[in-house]
N, C-alpha and C positions, 0 to 999 in steps of 0.2 A: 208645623214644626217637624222637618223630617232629620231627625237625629243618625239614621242608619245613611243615609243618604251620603253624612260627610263625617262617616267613622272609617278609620282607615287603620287604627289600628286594632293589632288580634285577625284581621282578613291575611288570608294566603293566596297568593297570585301565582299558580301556577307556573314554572319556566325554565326553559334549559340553557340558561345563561351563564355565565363564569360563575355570578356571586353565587344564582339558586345553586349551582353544581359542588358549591365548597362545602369542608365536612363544615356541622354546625357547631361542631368543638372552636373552628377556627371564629366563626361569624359572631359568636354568644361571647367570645374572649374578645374578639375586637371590637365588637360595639362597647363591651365592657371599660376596657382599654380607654376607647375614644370618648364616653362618656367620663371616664375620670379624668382626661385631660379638659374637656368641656369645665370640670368646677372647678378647674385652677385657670382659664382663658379671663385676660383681664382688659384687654384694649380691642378698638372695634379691630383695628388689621387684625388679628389675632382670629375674630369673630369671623372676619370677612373669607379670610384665608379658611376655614375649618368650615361654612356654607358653602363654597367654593366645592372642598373638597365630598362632603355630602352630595354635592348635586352631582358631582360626579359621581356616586353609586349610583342616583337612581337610573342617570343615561345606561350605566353598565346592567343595570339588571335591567333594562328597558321598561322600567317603571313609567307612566306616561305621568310626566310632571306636575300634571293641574289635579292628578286622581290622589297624589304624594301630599299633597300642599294640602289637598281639598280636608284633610284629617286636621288640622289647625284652626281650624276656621270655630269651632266649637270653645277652642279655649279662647279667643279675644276678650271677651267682654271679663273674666275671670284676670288674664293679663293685663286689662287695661286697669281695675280693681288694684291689682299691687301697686302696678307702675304708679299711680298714684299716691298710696300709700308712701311707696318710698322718695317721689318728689317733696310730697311735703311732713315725711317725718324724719326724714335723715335731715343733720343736723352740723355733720362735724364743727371742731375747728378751722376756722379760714376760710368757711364755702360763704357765698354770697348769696343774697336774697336775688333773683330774677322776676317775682312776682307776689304778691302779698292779696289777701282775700281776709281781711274780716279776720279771727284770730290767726289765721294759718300763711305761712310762707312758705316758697319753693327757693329751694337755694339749688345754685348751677352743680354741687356735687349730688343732691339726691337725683337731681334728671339723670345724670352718667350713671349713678348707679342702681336705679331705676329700668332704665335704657338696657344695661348690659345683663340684668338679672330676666329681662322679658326674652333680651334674644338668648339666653344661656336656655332657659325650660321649652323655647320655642326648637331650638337645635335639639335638645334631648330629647322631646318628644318624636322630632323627624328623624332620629336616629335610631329610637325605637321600632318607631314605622318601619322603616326600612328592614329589619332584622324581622319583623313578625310578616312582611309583606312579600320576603324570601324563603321562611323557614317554616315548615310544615308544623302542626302541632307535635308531631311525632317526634319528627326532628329536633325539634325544641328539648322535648321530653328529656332523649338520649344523650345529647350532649350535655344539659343542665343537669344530668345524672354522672355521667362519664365525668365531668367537671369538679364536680362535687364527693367523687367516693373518695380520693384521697383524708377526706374530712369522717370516714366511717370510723379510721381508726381512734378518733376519738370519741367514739359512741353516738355522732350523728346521722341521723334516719338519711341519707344521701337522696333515694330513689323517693320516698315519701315527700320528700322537700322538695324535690325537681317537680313533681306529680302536681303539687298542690300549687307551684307556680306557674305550670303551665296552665293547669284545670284556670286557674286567676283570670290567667291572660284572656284562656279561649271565651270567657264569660261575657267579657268585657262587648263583645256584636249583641252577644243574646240577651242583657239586661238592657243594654240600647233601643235596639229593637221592642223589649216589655215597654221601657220607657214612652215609648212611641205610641205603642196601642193605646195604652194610658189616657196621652196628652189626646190623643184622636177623642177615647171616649167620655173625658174631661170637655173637650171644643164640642160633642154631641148636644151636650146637655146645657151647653149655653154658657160653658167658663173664654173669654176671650182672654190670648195668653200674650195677645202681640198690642194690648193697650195698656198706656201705662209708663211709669218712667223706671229705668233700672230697676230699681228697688222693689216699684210695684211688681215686675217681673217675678223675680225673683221670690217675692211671698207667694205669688201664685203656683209655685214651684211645690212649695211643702205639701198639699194635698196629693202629688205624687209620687211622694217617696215612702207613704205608708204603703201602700199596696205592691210598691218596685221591692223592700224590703222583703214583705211577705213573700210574694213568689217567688225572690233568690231565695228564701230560705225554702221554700217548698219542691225547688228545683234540685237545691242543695241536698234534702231530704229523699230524692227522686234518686238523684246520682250515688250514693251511698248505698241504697235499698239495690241499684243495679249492680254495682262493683260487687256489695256480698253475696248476692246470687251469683256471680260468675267466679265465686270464691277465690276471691281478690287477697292476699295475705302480704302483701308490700314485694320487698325486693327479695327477699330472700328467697334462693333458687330460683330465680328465674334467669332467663336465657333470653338473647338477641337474633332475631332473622335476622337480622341485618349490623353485623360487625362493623362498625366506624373504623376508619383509615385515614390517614393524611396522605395526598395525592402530590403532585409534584405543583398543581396551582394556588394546594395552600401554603406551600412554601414561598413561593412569588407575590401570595396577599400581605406575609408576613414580612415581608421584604419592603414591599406600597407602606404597607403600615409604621413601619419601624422608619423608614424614609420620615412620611407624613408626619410624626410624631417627631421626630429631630428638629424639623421644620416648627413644630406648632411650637416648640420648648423654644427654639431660639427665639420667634416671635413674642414668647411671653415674656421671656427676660432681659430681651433687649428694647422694649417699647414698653415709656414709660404709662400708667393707667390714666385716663383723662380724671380721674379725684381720687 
């Protein structure tokens, strides 16, 4: 089970492409942006047209398509879990049984929105991707702070709060990775992790999250111990190498975007949801 293998996101792909080049003010607002229109997208053209438009960043930042994609591959079994779930407990009125099992029925409204709730988390995810796959951790930082200090004047830690989301983010390879050693030195000792049905999987799973626990906390405990040796005291007085600016290309992304967005709204209100 090689878990690092097909994690894609929290990785930085170095590059000097239009998207890597934009401030990350712009990049952090417009995924934000495009993930909010994502939870109001209700019909597949809708769906169709907003992958469309995703696939077209990764051409742009020259993402290689199968390296993008390859970070999904971990949630399936977890998406196919819901999609389930919501075939056969969605219920409304009017929807039709398509198949019947013993107490349980699927009616043609829960498959729709079943269907549309896998590919909504599977878009979001690759939109995330993309924004962690262009954006430095640093980068992350400064914009998620620049973003956010408007909200100081109401007594919120700005810098603190950027810090801890990014620190999150950047976590997410290195607790993968633990998880990996793990499951390696679990398969040492004679635990087989690939027999079995779902479920058996899955149980197999819980003897690894005691010790993934433990060292995020012990890593946790490792990162704190380093920050107050470099007497680390938040944001206050601190200063930027590197001043953020808006260029003349992020006015052009805002422009794509504010387009794309007019586009996805018409599509949503004019095309009725299939339940």
């Amino acid at each position: 089970m090689e878990l690092t293998k097909n994690l894609t996101l929290g990785i930085y792909l170095p590059g000097k492409t239009a998207l890597h080049c934009l401030d990350p003010r712009t990049k952090i607002a417009g995924a934000a942006g495009l993930i909010g229109l994502l939870l109001f997208t209700n019909n597949y053209t809708a769906y169709a047209f907003f992958a469309a438009f995703a696939f077209g960043l990764i051409l742009t930042a020259k993402i290689p398509l199968g390296y993008a994609l390859r970070g999904l591959k971990p949630m399936l079994p977890f998406l196919a879990m819901m999609w389930l779930f919501q075939v056969f407990l969605q219920k409304p009125p009017g929807s039709k049984v398509i198949f019947s099992w013993w107490i349980l029925e699927a009616t043609d409204a829960g498959f729709h929105i079943g269907t549309l709730m896998s590919i909504r988390v599977l878009l979001l995810f690759l939109m995330t991707t993309i924004l962690t796959l262009t954006t430095s951790t640093v980068e992350l930082t400064d914009g998620t702070e620049a973003l956010l200090r408007p909200l100081q004047k109401i007594g919120m830690p700005a810098q603190e709060l950027a810090l801890t989301m990014v620190i999150a983010l950047r976590f997410v390879p290195t607790l993968a990775e633990e998880a990996e050693k793990i499951i390696k030195a679990q398969t040492a000792r004679g635990v087989d992790f690939k027999q079995g049905n779902f479920i058996q999987k899955m149980l197999k799973l819980f003897p690894v999250l005691l010790p993934l626990f433990v060292n995020a906390f012990k890593r946790a405990d490792e990162l704190i111990t380093a920050m107050e040796s470099r007497c680390y005291t938040g944001g206050t007085g601190r200063t930027k190498m590197k001043v953020l600016r808006m260029g003349k290309n992020d006015y052009y992304a805002w422009g794509v975007f504010l387009a794309f967005a007019a586009m996805q709204i018409t599509l949503i209100l004019t095309i009725a949801p299939p339940c």
